[in-house]
C-alpha positions in Angstrom: -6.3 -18.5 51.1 -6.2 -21.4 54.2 -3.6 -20.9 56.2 -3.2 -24.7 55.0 -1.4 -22.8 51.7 0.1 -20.2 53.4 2.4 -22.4 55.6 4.8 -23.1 52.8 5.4 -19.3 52.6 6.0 -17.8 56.1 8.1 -15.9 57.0 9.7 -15.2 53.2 13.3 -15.1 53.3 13.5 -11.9 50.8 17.8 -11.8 50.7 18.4 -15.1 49.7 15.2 -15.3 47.4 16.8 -12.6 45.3 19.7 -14.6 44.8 17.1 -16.9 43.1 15.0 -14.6 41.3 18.4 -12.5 39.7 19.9 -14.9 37.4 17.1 -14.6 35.3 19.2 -12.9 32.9 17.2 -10.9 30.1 15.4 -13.8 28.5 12.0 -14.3 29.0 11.9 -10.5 28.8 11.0 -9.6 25.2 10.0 -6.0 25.5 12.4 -4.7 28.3 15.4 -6.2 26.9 14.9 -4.9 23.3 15.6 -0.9 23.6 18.8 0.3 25.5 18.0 4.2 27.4 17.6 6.8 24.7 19.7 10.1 24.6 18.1 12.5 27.2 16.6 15.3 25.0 13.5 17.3 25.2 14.0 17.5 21.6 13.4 14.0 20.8 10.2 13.9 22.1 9.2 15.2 18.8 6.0 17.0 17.5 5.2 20.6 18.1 1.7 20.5 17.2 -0.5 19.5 19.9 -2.3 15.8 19.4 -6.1 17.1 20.5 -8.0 18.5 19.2 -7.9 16.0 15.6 -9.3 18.8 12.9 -6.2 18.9 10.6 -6.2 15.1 9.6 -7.5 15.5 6.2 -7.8 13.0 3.0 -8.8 14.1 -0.1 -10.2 12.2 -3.1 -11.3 13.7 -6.7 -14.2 12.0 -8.1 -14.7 14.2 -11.6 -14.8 17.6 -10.4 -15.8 17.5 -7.1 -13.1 17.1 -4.3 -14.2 15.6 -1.4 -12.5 16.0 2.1 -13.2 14.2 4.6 -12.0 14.6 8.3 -10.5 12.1 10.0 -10.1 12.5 13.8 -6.7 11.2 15.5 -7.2 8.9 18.5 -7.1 10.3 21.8 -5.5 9.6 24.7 -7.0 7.9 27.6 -7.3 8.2 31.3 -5.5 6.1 32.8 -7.7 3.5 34.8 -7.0 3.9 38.6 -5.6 7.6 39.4 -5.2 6.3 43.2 -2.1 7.5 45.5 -0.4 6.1 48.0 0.1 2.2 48.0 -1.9 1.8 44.9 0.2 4.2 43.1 2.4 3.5 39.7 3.8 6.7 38.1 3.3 6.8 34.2 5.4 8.8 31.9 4.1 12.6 32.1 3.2 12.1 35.5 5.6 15.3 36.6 5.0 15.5 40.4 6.7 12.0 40.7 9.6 12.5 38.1 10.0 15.9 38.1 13.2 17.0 35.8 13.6 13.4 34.7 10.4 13.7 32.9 11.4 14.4 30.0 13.6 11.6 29.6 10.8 8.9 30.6 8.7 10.4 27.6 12.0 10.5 24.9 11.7 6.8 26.5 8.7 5.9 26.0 8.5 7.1 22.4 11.6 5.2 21.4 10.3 1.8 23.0 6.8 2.1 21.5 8.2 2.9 17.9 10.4 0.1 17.8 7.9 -2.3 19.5 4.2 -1.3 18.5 4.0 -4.5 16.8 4.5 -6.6 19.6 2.6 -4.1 22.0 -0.8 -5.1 19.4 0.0 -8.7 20.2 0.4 -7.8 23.7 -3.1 -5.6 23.7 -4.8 -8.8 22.4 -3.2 -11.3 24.6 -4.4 -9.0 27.7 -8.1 -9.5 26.7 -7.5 -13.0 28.3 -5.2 -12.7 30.8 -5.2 -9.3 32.0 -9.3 -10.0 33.6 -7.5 -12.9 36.0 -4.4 -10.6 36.9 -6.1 -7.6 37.8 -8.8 -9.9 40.3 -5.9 -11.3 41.9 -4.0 -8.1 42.5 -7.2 -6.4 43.4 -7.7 -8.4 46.5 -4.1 -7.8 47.9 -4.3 -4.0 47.4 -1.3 -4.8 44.8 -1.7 -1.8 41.7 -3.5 -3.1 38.9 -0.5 -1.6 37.0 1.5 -4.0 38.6 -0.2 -6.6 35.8 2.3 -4.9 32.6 5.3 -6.5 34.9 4.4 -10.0 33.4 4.6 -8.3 29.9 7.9 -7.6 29.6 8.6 -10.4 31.9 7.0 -12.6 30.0 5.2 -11.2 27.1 2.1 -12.8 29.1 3.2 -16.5 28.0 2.8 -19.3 30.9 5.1 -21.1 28.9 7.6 -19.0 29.0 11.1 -20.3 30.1 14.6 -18.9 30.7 18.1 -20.3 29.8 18.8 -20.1 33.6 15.1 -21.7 34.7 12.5 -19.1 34.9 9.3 -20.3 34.0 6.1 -18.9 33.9 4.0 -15.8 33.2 5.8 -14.1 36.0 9.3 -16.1 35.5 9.5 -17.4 38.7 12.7 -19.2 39.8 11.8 -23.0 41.2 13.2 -21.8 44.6 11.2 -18.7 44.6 8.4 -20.1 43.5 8.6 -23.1 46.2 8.8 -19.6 49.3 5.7 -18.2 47.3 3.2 -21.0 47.5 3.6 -22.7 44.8 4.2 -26.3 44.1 7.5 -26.7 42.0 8.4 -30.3 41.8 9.1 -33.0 39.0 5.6 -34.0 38.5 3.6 -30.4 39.3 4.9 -27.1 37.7 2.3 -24.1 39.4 4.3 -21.5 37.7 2.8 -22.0 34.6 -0.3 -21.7 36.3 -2.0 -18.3 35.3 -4.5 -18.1 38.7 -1.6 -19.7 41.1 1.2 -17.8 39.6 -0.3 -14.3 39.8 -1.5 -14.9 43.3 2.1 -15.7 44.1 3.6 -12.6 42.6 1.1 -10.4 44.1 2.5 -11.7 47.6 5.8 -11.5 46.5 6.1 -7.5 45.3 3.7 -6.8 48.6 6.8 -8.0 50.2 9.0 -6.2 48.5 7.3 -3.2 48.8 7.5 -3.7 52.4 11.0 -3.5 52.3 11.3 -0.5 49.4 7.6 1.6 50.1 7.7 2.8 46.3 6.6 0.4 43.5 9.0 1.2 41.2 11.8 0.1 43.1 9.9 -3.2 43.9 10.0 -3.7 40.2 13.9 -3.0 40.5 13.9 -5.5 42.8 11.6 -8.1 40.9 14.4 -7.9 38.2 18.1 -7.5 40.9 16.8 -8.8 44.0 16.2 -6.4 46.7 19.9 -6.6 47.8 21.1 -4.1 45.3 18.1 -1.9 45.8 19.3 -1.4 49.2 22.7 -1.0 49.3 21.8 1.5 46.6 19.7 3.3 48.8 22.1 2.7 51.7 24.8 4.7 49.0 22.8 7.4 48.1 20.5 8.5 51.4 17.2 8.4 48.1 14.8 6.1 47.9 13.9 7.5 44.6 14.3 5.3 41.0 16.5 8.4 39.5 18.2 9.3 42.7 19.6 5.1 42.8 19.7 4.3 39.2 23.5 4.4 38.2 24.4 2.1 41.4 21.7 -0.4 39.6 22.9 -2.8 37.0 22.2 -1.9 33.5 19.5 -4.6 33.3 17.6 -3.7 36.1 17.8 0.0 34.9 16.5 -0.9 31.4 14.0 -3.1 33.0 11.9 -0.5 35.7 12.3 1.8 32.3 10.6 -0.7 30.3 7.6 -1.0 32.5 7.2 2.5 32.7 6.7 2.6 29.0 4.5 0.1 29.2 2.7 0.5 31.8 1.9 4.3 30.3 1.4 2.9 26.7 -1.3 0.5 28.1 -3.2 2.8 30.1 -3.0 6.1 27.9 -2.2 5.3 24.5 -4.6 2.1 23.9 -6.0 3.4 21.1 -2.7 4.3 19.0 -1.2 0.6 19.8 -1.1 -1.5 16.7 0.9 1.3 14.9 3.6 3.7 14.7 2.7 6.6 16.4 1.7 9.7 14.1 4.6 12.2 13.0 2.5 15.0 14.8 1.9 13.2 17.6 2.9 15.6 20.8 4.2 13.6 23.7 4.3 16.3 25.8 0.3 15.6 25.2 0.9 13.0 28.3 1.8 15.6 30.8 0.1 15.5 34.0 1.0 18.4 36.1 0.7 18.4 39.9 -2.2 19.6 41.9 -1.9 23.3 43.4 -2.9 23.9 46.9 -5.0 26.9 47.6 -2.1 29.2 48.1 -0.3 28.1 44.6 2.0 25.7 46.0 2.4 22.4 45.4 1.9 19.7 48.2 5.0 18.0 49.2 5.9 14.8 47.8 4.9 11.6 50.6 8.4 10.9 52.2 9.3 7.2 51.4 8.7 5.3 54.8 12.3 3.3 54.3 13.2 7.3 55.1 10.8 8.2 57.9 10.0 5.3 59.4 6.9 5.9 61.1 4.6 8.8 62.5 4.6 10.1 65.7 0.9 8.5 66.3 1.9 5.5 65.1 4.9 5.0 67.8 2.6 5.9 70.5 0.3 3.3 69.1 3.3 0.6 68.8 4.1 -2.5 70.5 7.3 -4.4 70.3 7.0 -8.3 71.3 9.3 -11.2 70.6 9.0 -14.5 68.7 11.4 -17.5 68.7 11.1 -18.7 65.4 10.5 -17.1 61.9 7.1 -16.2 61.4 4.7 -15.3 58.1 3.4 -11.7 58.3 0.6 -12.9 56.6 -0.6 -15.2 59.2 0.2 -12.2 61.7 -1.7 -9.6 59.9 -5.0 -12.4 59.6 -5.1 -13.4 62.9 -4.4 -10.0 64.3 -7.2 -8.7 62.0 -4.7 -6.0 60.9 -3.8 -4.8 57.5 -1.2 -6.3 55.5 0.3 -3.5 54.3 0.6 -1.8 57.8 2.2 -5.1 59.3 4.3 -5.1 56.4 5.7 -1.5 56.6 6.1 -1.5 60.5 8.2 -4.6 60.2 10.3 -3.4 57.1 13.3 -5.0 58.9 11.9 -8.1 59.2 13.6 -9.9 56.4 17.1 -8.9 57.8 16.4 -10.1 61.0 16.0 -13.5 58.9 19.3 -13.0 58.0 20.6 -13.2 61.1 18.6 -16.0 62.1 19.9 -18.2 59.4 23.8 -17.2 60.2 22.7 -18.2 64.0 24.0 -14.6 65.2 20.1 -14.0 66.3 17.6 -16.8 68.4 14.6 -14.2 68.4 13.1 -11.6 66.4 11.4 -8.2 67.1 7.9 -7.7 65.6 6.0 -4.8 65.8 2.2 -4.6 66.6 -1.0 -2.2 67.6 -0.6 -1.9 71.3 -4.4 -2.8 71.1 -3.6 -5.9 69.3 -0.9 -7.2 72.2 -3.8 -9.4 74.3 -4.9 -11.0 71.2 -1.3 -11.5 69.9 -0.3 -13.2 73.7 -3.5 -15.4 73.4 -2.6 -16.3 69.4 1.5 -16.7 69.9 1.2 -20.5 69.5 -0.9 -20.4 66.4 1.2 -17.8 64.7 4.7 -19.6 65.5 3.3 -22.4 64.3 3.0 -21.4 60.4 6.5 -20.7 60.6 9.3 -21.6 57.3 12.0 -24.5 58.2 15.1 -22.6 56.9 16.5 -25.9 56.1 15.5 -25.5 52.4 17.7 -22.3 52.4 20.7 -24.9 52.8 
């Protein structure tokens, strides 16, 4: 992308763009907004007999005296496609290192969405064969999950025509002012929300901004849904940075809706080959489990501490700089010119957004970035260039 294109986007104003992006309101959501949180039970997740191996499926037919039995095997599950950790990971329902005691409850989830939806999850399998190819390129190249892509399915069952009753449009149901801070050209002659390539590209920068901001994906899908306002104050409340931990200090929507995804998300990567149908009688969710990884001594490695927790490591203070700018600037542009990750530049300045807060109210004239102390000569020599491709907060009025 020129920096051309990225000028309309610096600096995004993540507070007030959640304002926007909330009123959405649960149309233009077809899957999420179908299937309210079922009773937690272990119980509900059904069959006792295990769904591999596929030997007992058996039809018989009699053709004059001769029966004939024939074997048919059940489908299997799959792996899912990317089994990555870190930034590029999205938990899936049986993943029990990441939910733990609540696992149970995402599967008893999952099984009620998919039964009441499986029709619409076959139209949503075919619909991917187009769409999901021009997602999963543009994703790719800004490290964003590839499982990131099922968020457009129950945000918009992967329809660029898709529009709200409060005016969300696109595959991604963009607000016009959120869409304007993304990139995109929103205006009564041009409508790039409805633009598959130009849409996506714009999403994928917007949750890599919320994750800045959260450092676990599905709370940048809470976000997607509330605005990341509520996502933090829940936080704030509860000292977690976990889904479960936050969830009852989350509306009801946005609840239903990170739920949603998970189901999915783990019906779309595991279960590809049962879509299309209701799911056997015998089928054994429990088949989905994934247990965690022992280390050599039997225990199991520590969860990764969420970095809106514990900020940053001791290596990487000692390889910190602090330097000022006068005017709001696109972390983007920083993390180009400086020749720096995004993702780093992103979580080191997970602040950043409040600090355009304070900005707009006037209380602040300068912000606080921070940088690689090796990066502070090129930074001083670029300063110009990077204020520059700054955002006129004007259009916030």
């Amino acid at each position: 992308m020129s920096f051309k294109k990225l000028v309309c986007v610096a600096a995004m104003h993540l507070p007030i763009l959640a304002v926007a992006q909330q009123g959405k309101g649960a149309s233009g959501k077809p899957l999420a907004a179908t299937t309210e949180l079922p009773a937690l039970s272990s119980e509900s997740l059904g069959a006792k007999m295990p769904l591999e191996p596929a030997q007992d499926k058996r039809t018989t037919s009699t053709k004059g005296n001769v029966a004939a039995i024939s074997l048919q095997a059940a489908p299997k599950l799959t792996d899912r496609s990317r089994k990555e950790t870190g930034d590029q990971y999205i938990p899936l329902a049986g993943e029990i290192e990441y939910f733990g005691k609540n696992n149970d409850y995402i599967l008893a989830y999952t099984k009620n969405y998919y039964q009441k939806n499986f029709r619409h999850f076959a139209t949503m399998q075919q619909r991917g064969q187009k769409y999901f190819k021009i997602i999963d390129k543009s994703l790719g190249k800004r490290n964003v999950p590839l499982e990131m892509k099922y968020l457009s399915v129950i945000e918009s069952a992967l329809t660029n025509g898709a529009l709200s009753k409060v005016g969300a449009l696109g595959p991604w149901q963009f607000m016009p002012g959120t869409g304007q801070f993304m990139g995109l050209v929103v205006n009564d002659r041009v409508d790039e929300r409805s633009d598959w390539n130009k849409s996506t590209n714009a999403a994928g920068k917007y949750v890599n901004y919320l994750y800045d901001m959260l450092g676990d994906w599905l709370l940048v899908v809470a976000a997607y849904n509330s605005g990341p306002r509520p996502v933090l104050n829940a936080i704030k409340k509860t000292g977690n940075a976990d889904f479960f931990a936050i969830k009852k200090y989350l509306p009801a929507e946005t609840q239903n809706h990170v739920m949603a995804f998970v189901a999915t998300a783990t019906v779309m990567e595991r279960m590809n080959n049962y879509i299309g149908a209701p799911v056997p009688s015998d089928f054994d969710w429990k088949a989905l489990n994934i247990y965690p990884a022992k280390n050599a001594d039997g225990t199991t490695p520590a969860k990764p501490k969420n970095p809106l927790l514990l900020r940053f490591s001791e290596d990487e203070l000692k390889g910190m700089a602090i330097v000022k700018v006068s005017t709001p600037i696109d972390l983007d542009v920083l993390a180009m010119t400086l020749e720096e990750d995004r993702r780093k530049i992103g979580r080191w300045n997970f602040d950043y957004f409040q600090s355009l807060d304070a900005f707009k109210s006037g209380t602040s004239k300068q912000f606080l970035v921070r940088i690689p102390k090796d990066k502070l000569e090129l930074f001083l020599e670029k300063k110009g260039f990077i204020e520059k491709h700054k955002v006129d907060l004007s259009i916030f009025d």
